[in-house]
Backbone as CSV, one residue per row, in Angstrom:
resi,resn,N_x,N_y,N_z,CA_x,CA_y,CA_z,C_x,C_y,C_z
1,UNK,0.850,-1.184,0.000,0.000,0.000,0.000,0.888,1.237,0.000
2,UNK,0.671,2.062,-1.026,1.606,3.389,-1.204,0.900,4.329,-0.147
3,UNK,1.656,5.422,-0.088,1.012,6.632,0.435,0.001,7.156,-0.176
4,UNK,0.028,7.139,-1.497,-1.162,7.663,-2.225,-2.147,7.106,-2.450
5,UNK,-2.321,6.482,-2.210,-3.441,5.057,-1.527,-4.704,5.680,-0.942
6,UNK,-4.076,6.531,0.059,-4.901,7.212,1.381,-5.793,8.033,0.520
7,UNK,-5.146,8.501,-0.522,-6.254,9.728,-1.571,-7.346,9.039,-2.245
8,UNK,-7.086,8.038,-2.759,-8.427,6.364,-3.680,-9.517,6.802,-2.750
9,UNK,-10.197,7.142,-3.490,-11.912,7.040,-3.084,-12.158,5.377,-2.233
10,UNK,-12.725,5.464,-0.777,-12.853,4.398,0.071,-13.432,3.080,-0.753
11,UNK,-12.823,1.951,-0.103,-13.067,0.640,-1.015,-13.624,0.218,0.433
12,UNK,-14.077,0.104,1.358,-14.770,-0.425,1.999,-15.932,-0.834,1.573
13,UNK,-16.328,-2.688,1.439,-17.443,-3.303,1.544,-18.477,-3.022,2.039
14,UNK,-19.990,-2.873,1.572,-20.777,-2.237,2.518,-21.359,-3.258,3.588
15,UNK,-21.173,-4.461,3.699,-21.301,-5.266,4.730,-20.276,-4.883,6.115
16,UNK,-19.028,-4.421,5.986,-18.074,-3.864,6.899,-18.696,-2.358,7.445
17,UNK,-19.981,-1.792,7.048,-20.129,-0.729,7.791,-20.538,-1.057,9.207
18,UNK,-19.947,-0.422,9.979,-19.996,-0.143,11.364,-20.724,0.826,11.719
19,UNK,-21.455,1.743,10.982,-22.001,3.040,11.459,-23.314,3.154,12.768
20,UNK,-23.866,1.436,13.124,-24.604,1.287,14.095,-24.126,0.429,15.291
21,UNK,-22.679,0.862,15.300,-21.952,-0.198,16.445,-22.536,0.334,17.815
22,UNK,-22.248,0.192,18.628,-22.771,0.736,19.937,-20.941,0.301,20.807
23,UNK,-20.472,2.009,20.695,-19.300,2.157,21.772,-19.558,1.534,23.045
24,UNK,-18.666,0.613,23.311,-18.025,0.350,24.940,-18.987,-1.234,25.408
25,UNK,-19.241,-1.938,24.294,-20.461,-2.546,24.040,-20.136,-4.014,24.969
26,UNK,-18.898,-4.234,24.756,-18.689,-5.501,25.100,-17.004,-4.749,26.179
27,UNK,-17.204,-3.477,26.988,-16.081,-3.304,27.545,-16.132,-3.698,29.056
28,UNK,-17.325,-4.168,29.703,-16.929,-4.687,31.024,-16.872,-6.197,31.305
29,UNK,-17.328,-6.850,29.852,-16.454,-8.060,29.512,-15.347,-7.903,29.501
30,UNK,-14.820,-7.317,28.695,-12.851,-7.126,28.297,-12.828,-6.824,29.398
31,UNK,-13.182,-5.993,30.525,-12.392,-5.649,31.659,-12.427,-6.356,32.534
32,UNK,-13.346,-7.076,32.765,-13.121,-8.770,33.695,-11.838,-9.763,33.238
33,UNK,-11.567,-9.654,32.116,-11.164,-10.507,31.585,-11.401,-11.952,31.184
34,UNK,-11.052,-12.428,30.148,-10.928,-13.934,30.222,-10.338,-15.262,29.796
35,UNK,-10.521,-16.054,29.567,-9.726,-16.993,30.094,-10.066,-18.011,28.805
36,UNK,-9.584,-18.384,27.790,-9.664,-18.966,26.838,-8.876,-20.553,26.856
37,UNK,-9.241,-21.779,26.826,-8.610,-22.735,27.066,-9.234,-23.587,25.974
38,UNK,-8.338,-24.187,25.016,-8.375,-25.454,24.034,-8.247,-26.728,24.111
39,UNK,-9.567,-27.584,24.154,-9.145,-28.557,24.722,-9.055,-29.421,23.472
40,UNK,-8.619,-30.533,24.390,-7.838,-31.895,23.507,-9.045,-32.363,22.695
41,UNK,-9.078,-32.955,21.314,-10.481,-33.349,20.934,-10.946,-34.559,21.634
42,UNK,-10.236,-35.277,22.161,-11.320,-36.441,23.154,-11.694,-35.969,24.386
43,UNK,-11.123,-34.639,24.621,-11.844,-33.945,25.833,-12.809,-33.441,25.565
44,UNK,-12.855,-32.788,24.415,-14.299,-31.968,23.722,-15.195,-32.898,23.273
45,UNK,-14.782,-34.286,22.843,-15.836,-35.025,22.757,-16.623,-35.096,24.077
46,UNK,-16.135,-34.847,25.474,-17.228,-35.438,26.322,-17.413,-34.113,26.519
47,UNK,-17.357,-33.113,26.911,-17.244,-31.532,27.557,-17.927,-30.482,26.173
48,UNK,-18.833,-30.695,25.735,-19.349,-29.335,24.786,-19.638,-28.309,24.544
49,UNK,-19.589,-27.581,26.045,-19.473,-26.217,25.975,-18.676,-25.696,27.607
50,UNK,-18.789,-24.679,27.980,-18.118,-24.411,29.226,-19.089,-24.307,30.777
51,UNK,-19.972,-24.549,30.174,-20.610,-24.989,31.313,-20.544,-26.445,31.713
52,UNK,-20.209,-27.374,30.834,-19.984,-28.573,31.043,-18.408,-28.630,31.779
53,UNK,-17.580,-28.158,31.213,-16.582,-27.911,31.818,-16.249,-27.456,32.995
54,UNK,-17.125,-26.979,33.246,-17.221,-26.028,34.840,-17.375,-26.575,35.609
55,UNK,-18.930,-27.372,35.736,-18.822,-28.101,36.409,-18.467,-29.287,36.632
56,UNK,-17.416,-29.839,36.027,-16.511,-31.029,35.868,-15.571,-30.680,36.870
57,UNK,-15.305,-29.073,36.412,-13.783,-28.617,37.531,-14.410,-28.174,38.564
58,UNK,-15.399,-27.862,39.198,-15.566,-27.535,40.639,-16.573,-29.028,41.064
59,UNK,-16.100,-29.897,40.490,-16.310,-30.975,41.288,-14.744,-31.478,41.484
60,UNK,-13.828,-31.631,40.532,-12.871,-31.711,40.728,-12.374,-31.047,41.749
61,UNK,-12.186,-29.782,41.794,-12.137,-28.718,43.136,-12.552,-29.757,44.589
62,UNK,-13.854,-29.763,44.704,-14.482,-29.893,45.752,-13.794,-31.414,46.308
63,UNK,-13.831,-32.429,45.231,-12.794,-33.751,45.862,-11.208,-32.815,46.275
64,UNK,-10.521,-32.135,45.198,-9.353,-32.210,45.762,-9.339,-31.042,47.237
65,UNK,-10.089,-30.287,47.578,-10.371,-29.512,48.993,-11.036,-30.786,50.046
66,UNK,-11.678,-31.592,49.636,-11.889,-33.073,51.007,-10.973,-33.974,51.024
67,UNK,-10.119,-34.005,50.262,-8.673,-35.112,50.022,-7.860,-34.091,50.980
68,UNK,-7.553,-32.787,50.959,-6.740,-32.024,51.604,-7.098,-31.877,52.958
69,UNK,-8.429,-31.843,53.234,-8.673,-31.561,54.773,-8.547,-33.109,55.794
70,UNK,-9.001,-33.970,54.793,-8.868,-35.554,55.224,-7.098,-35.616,55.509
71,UNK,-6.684,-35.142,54.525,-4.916,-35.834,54.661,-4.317,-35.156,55.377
């Protein structure tokens, strides 16, 4: 892309207009943050979304916190 590029009458797609976005829309998501994890495909075969996952790991949790207070 040259400098003179910037002068070309806009080539933006009209499917790419943004002109009804709504600012700050998804910003106290981003500001929580989060936590993106890929799982193995024979893990995703049993686990299909993250609620399944969730509560897989706070059961996991909950055995390994009664294994700790037991031992």
């Amino acid at each position: 892309m040259s400098l003179d590029s910037r002068s070309e009458p806009d080539e933006m797609k009209p499917e790419y207009d943004i002109r009804g976005g709504v600012r700050g829309k998804y910003y106290e998501r981003y500001r929580q943050g989060t936590n993106v994890v890929l799982l193995e495909p024979d893990v995703a075969e049993v686990f299909h979304d993250s609620g399944s996952v969730n509560r897989a790991l706070r059961a996991l949790i909950a055995v390994a916190r009664a294994e700790a207070k037991s031992g």
